[in-house]
C-alpha positions in Angstrom: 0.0 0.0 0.0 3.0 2.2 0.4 3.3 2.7 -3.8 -0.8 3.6 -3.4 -0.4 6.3 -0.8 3.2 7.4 -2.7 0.9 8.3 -6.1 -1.7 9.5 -3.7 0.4 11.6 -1.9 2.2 13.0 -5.2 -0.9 14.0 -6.3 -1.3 11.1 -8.9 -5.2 10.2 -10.1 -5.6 7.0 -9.2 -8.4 4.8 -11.0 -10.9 2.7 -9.3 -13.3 0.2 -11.0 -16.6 0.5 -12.1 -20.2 -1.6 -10.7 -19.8 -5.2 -10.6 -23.2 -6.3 -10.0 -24.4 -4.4 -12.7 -21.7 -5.0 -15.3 -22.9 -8.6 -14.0 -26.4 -8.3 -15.3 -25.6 -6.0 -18.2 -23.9 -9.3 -19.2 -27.2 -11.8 -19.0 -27.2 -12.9 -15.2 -29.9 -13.2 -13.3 -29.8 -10.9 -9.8 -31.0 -13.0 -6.6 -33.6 -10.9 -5.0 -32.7 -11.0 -1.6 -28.9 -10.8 -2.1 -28.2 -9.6 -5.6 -25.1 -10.1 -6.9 -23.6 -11.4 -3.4 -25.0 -14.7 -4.8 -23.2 -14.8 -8.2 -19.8 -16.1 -7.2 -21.7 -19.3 -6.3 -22.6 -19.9 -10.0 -20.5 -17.6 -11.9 -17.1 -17.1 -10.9 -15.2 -17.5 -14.5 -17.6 -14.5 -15.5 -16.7 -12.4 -12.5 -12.9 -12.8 -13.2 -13.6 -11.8 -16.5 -15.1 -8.7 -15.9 -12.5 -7.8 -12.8 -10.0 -8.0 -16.0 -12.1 -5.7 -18.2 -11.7 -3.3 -15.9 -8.1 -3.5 -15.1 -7.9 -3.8 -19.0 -9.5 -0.6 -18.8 -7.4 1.5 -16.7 -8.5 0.7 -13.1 -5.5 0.4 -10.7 -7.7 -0.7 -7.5 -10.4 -3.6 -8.2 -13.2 -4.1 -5.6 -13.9 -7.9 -4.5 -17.3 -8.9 -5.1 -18.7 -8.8 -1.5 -20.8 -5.8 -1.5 -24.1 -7.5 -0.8 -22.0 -10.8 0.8 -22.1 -10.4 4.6 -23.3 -13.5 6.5 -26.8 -11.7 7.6 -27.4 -10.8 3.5 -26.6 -14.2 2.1 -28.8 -15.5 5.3 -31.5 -14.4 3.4 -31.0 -15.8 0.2 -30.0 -19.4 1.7 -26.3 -19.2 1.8 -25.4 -18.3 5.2 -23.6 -21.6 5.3 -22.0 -20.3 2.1 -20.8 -17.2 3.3 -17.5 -17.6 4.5 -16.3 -19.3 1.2 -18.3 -17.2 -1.1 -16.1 -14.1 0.7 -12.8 -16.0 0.0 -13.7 -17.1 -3.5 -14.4 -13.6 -4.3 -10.9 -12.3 -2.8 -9.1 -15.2 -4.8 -11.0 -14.1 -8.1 -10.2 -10.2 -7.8 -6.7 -11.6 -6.7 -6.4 -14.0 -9.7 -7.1 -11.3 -12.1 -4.9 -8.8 -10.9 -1.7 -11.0 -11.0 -3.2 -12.6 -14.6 -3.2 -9.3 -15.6 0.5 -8.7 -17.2 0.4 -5.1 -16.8 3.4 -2.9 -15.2 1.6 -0.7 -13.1 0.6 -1.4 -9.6 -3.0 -2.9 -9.2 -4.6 -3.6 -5.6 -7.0 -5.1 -4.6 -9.9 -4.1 -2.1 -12.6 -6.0 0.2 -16.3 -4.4 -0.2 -18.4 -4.4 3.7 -21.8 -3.0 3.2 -24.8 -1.2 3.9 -26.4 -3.2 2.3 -29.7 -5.4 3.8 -31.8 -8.3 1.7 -33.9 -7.5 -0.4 -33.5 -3.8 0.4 -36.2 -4.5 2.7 -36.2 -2.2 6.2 -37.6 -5.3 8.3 -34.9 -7.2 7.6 -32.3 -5.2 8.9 -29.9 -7.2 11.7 -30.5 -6.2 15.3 -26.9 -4.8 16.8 -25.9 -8.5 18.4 -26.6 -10.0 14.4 -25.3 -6.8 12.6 -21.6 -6.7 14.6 -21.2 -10.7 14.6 -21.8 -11.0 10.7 -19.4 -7.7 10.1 -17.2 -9.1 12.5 -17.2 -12.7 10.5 -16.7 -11.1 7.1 -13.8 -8.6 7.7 -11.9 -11.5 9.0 -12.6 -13.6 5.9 -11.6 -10.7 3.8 -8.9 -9.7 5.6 -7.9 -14.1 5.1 -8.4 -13.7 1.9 -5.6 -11.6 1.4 -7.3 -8.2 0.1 -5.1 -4.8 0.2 -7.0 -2.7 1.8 -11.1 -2.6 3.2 -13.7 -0.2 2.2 -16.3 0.4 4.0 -19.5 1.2 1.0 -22.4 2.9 1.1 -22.5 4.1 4.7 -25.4 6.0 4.7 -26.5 6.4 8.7 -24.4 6.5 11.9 -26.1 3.0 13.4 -25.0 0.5 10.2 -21.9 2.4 9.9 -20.6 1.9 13.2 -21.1 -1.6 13.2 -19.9 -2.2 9.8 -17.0 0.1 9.8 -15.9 -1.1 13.6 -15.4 -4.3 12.2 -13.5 -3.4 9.4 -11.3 -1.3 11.6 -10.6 -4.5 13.9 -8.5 -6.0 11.2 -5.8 -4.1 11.1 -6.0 -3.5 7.2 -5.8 0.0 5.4 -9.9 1.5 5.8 -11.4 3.5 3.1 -15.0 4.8 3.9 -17.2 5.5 1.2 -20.7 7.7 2.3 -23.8 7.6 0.3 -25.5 10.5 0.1 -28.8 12.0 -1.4 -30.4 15.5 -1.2 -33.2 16.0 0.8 -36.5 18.7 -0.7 -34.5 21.5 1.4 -31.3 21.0 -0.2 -29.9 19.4 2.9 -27.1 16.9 2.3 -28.7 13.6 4.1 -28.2 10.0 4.2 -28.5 7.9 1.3 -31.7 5.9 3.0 -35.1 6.8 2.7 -35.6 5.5 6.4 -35.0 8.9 8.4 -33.6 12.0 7.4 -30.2 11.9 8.9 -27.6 14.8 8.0 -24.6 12.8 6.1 -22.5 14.6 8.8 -23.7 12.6 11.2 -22.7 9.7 9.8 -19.1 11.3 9.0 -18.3 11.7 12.6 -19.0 8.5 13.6 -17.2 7.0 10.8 -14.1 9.0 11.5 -13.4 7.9 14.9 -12.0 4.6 13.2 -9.0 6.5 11.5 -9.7 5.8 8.0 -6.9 6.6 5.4 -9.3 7.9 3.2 -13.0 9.0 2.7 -15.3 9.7 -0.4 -18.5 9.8 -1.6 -19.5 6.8 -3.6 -23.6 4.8 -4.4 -25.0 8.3 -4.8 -26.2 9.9 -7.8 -24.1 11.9 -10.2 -26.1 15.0 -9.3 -25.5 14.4 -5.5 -22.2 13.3 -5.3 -20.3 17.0 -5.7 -22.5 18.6 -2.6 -21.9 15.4 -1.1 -18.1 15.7 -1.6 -18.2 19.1 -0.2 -20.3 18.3 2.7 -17.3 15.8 3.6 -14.4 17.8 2.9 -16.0 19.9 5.9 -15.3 17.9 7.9 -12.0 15.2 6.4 -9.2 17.0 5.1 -7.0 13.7 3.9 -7.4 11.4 0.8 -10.6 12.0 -1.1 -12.1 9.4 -3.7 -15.7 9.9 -5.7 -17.3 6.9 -7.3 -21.2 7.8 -7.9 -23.6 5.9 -9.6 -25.8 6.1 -12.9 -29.1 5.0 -13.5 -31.8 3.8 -11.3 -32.2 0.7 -9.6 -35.5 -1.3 -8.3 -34.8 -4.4 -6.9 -33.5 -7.0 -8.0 -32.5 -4.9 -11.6 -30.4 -1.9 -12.2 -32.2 0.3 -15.3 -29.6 1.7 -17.8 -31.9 3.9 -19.4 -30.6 7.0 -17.6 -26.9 6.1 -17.5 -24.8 9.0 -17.9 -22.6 9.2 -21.0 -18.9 8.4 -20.3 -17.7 11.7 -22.2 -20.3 13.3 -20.0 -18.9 11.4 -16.9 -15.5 12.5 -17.8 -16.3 16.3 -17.7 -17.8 15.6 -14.4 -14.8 13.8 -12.7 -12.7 16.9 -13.8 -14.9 18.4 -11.0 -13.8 16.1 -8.3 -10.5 16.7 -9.5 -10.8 20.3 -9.2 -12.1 19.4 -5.1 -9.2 17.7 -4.3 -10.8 13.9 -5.0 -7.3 11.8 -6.5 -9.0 8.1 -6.6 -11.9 7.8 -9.1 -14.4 5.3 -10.6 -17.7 4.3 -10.7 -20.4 2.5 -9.1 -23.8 1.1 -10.5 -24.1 1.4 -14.0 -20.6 2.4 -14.6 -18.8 -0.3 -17.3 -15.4 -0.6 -18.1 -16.1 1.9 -21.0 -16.5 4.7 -18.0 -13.4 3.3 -16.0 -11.7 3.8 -19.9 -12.9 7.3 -20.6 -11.2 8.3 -17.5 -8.2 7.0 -18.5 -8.1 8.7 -21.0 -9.7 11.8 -20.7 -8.3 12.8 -17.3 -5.2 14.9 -16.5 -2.1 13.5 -14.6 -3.5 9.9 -14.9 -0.2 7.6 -14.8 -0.7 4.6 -16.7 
């Protein structure tokens, strides 16, 4: 991780990969509807290798394991909590195996996703605390086993999830990103990504940031959120930014393209994270290797 925070430091932009689970079922599979794409590495591994490599191919210097929606209490839900532990190391192994596959010269890294993220995006089937901090707990160890570079903690959206899931993380020792998800409320206020209560995003921010992170961003919001999201965090986190919205519209268990922002048009807005201070970029839902390419490409003092 030393290289990573050297480019970081040296003002290097540093390229992050785009959705999995989407660029999953842009590609024909079918989503589970309790635990999305958490259950994919079951019954399509080859598939997600192949599309880790796409986006290496395409520029991205830090991949993301496909455990987003893989924590014990998700796959619970979808009849895999017996699963769950060797679904999370499978997933390291695959991100792992195509970044050493990969034959390129630069340094690629690879990171373990923890989540917001609850079946079947349902409220009542949130964890209570005692279910919540034992499945975080379980997970961070198996990615930490699995040999990933660094953590990130996604889509934290209020101070309660984000406690549990980022204390966890925290436990292992590993390098901690934090990613917030944010949306803006009918007043303009910068709130929690969730629909549940209207919680400030700061709130979340300070509780996240009592677990040292060496970095923070705002990533699983919307395009149109993400820059007052950004500066609602840099209020408060002066260190490493990263920004890695979303695009499109998702209803579950399907992510609609119909609205996905252009990649030139993508492009002209990551020059405005840039121009914040953000120096790791990518993208989230909806975001294909073609995005993760046009950034490459189109943005200043990228170092291939």
């Amino acid at each position: 991780m030393s290289a990573l925070n050297d480019r970081l430091d040296t003002g290097d932009i540093i390229l992050i990969d785009g959705g999995m689970g989407t660029e999953l079922e842009r590609r024909g599979v079918v989503m589970d509807d309790q635990a999305w794409a958490g259950a994919a590495m079951r019954d399509q591994p080859d598939l997600i290798k192949e599309i880790h490599r796409d986006f290496i191919d395409a520029g991205a210097d830090i991949i993301i394991a496909n455990t987003y929606a893989a924590a014990p209490h998700v796959l619970e839900h979808a009849g895999l909590a017996g699963e769950a532990g060797a679904l999370n190391l499978l997933a390291c192994r695959l991100a792992r195996e195509a970044a050493d596959e990969a034959g390129v010269v630069r340094d690629l890294y690879v990171a373990g996703s923890m989540s917001s993220f609850r079946a079947g995006l349902e409220v009542d089937k949130l964890p209570s605390e005692k279910e919540a901090r034992a499945s975080y707990h379980e997970q961070a160890m198996r990615l930490a086993e699995g040999g990933v570079d660094l953590l990130i903690a996604e889509m934290m959206l209020d101070p309660v999830i984000t406690e549990y899931c980022v204390s966890a993380a925290a436990e292992t020792g590993l390098p901690l990103w934090i990613g917030f998800s944010a949306r803006l409320g009918d007043d303009g206020r910068v709130l929690g990504f969730h629909k549940y209560a209207d919680d400030p995003l700061e709130e979340t921010i300070k509780v996240a940031l009592a677990y040292n992170p060496e970095a923070c961003g705002i990533m699983h919001s919307d395009v149109a959120d993400t820059v007052p999201a950004l500066e609602c965090l840099k209020q408060h986190w002066q260190g490493t930014l990263f920004a890695y919205p979303h695009s499109g519209e998702f209803i579950m268990p399907n992510w609609q393209f119909d609205t996905v922002i252009s990649t030139g048009d993508y492009v002209v807005e990551a020059k405005r994270y840039i121009d914040m201070g953000v120096h790791a970029i990518g993208g989230c839902c909806g975001m294909g290797p073609d995005h993760i390419r046009a950034l490459k490409d189109g943005l200043p003092g990228f170092v291939v």
